[in-house]
Structure formats: structure tokens, C-alpha cells
N, C-alpha and C positions, 0 to 999 in steps of 0.2 A: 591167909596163909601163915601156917608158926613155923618158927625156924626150930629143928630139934637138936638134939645133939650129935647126931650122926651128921646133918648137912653140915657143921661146924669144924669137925673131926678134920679136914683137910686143914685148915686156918691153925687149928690147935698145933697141928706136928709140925708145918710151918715155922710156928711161932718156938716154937724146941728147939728145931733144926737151927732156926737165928740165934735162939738164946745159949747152946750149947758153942756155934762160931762166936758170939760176942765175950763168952769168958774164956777160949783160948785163945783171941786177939787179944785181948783189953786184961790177960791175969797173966801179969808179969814172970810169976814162978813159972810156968807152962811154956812161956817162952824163951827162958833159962835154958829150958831141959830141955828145949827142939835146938837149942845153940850147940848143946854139947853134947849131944847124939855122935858116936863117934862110926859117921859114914865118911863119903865120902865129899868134898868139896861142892863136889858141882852141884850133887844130888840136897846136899845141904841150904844151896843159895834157891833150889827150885824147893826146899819147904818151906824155907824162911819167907819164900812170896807167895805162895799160899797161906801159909799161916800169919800171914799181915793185912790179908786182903780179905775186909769182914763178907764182904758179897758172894768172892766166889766161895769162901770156904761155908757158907751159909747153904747158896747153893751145892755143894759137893756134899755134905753132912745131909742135906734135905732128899738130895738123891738116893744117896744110900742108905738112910734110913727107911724111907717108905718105898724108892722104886717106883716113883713116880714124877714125871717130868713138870709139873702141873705145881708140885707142892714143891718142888723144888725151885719155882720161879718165884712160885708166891714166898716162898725162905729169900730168894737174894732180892726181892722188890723190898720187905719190908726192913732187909739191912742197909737197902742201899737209900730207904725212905729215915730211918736212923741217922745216917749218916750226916743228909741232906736237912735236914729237921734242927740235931741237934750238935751235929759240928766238934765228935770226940775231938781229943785231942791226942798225938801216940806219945 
């Protein structure tokens, strides 16, 4: 049995959907600019906890990118395997 590139295809966007949450958690300018968004307070403290929280926003990025629930679990298992792995720091 070979593994092609289409069986992989799910893993790959996965792996996006992670990498695109890890650089707006972990890239300081980006969360500059979610601080001083001029909305509202409340609405501001529920981005600020999305955008701090590398899993769900992995998963929420995984969803919407492909629209699939599947890739989207496999995006916040491997942030949350990130996490548990290598122990960022904020």
C-alpha cells in the first residue's frame, strides 16, 4: 500500500490551519493590532481569548478553511500536541 499525495492532503491543511494559529498567537505585532481594534470591550476580551488560545484558534482556522470537522480536529490535536511537546512560553 503507498501513501499518495491526495491521502496526505487532509494532514497537510491541518498542518496550515496550525501553522497559520501559531503565528497569530506567538507574533506579537498581530496581537498589538487585535488590542487596539477599536470595538467594543466585551467583544474585545472574547478575541483576546481566542486569539491566545493556540487549539481553539487552530481548530476555528481548520474549520473554516476547509469545512471539514475531521481537519479541524486533526489542526487543534496537533497544537495541542505542540503545546504539550514543547512548552511555548507567552
Amino acid at each position: 500500500m503507498t501513501i499518495t499525495m491526495i491521502d496526505l492532503m487532509p494532514m497537510i491543511l491541518a498542518l496550515k490551519a496550525f501553522m497559520i494559529a501559531w503565528l497569530i498567537v506567538f507574533f506579537s505585532p498581530i496581537q498589538d493590532l487585535i488590542n487596539k481594534l477599536p470595538i467594543k470591550k466585551i467583544k474585545n476580551t472574547y478575541l483576546r481569548n481566542l486569539t491566545t488560545c493556540t487549539n481553539c484558534l487552530a481548530f476555528w482556522i481548520g474549520l473554516i478553511m476547509t469545512l471539514n470537522i475531521f481537519v479541524a480536529i486533526g489542526a487543534a490535536m496537533m497544537a495541542y500536541a505542540f503545546q504539550v511537546f514543547f512548552k511555548p512560553k507567552f
